[in-house]
Structure formats: structure tokens, C-alpha cells
N, C-alpha and C positions, 0 to 999 in steps of 0.2 A: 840739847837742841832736838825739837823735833822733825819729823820727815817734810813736814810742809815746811819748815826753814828753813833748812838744806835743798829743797825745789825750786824755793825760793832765790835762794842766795844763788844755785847755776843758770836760776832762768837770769837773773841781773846782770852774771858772769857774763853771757852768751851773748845777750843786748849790749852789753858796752864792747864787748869783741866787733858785733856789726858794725859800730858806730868809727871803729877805726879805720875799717875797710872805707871808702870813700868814693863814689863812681862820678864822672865826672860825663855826667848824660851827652851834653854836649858834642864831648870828644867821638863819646860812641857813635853817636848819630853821623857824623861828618864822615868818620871809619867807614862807618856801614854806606855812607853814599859813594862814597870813594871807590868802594869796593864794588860796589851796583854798577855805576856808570863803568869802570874797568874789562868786567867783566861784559857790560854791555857790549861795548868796542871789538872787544875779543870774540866775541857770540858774531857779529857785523862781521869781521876780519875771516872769520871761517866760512859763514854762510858763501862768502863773497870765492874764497878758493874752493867751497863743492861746484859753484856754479859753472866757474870757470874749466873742474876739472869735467861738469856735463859736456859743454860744449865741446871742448876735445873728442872727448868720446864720441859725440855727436859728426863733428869734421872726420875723426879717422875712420869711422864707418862707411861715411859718406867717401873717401878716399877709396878707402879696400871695396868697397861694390865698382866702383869705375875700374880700378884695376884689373878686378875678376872681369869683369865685361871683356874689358879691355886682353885679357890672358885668352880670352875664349875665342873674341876674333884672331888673334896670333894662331890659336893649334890649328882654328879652322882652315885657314890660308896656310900652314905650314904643311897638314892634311890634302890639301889640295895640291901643291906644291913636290910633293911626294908622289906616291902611287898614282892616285887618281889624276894629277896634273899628265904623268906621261901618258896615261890610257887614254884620256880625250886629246891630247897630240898625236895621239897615233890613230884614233877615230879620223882625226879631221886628215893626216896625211893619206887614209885609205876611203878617203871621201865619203864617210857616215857624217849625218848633221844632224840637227838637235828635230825632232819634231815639235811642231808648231799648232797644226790645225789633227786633233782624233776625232776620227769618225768610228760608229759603234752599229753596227748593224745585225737587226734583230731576227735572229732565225724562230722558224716554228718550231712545237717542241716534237715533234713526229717526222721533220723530215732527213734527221738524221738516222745511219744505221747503228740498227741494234746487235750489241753482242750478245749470243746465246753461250 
């Protein structure tokens, strides 16, 4: 036998070997939609829980900024409430009151005295 026989005879081998295998196109195609649309759903089913976990994020933001507002007028009143509250009680009981109307009156620059 020569070498082109023998190439011969494994290419035949190898061709009837394919011919066993058997794909059934069909099946595959339906698999592979199967698996498309699934994973579709899945792809929809996530997008839809980021969205939701935006929106959270979005509300608790929105939450904690009113709070801090909300915290800041608390020290301020509590601030007031403390020191400052008893010092204008004690203002008003020794009869100091809030000024209302300033008046600003303009001196020359020469008619004051100079220190030498």
C-alpha cells in the first residue's frame, strides 16, 4: 500500500465517523431561543431591581437632607434655649430691648483729636 492509500483509507475513516454524529438543527435552534428569551427575562428582571434600588437611594437622600435641616433647626433652638436664651431674659428683665431703627452719623475727618 501506498501513502496516498493509507490518506486515503483515514480520510473515508474520518467521514464515516461525522456521519455517525447526527445534529438535529432543529433542536439546537429552539435551545438556543429558549435560552435567548430566558435570559431575556433575566436581563428585564435585573434592570427592573437597579431601578428600583435608584429610586431608594434617591428617597433616602431625599430623607437624610430634611433630617439634617431638620437636626440643624433642633441645635439652633436648643442653642438659644441654653446660654443665649438666659442672656436675653436677663436683657429684657434689666430693660435692654432689641434696636430697631440705626442711625449712622458722619463726622469730619479733622474734627477729631489727634494723638501726638
Amino acid at each position: 500500500m501506498t501513502t496516498a492509500t493509507l490518506n486515503y483509507k483515514s480520510i473515508q475513516y474520518k467521514i464515516s465517523l461525522t456521519r455517525l454524529i447526527k445534529i438535529n438543527w432543529k433542536r439546537v435552534y429552539i435551545a438556543a431561543l429558549a435560552c435567548s428569551l430566558m435570559l431575556l427575562v433575566l436581563y428585564i428582571f435585573r434592570v427592573n431591581e437597579l431601578t428600583q434600588g435608584a429610586f431608594l437611594i434617591k428617597n433616602y437622600t431625599k430623607k437624610i437632607y430634611a433630617i439634617s435641616q431638620e437636626n440643624k433647626i433642633l441645635e439652633s433652638d436648643f442653642a438659644e434655649s441654653g446660654l443665649l436664651g438666659q442672656v436675653q431674659e436677663r436683657a429684657s428683665q434689666l430693660g435692654f430691648k432689641k434696636t430697631t431703627q440705626v442711625t449712622y452719623i458722619q463726622m469730619l475727618q479733622n474734627s477729631l483729636a489727634e494723638a501726638k
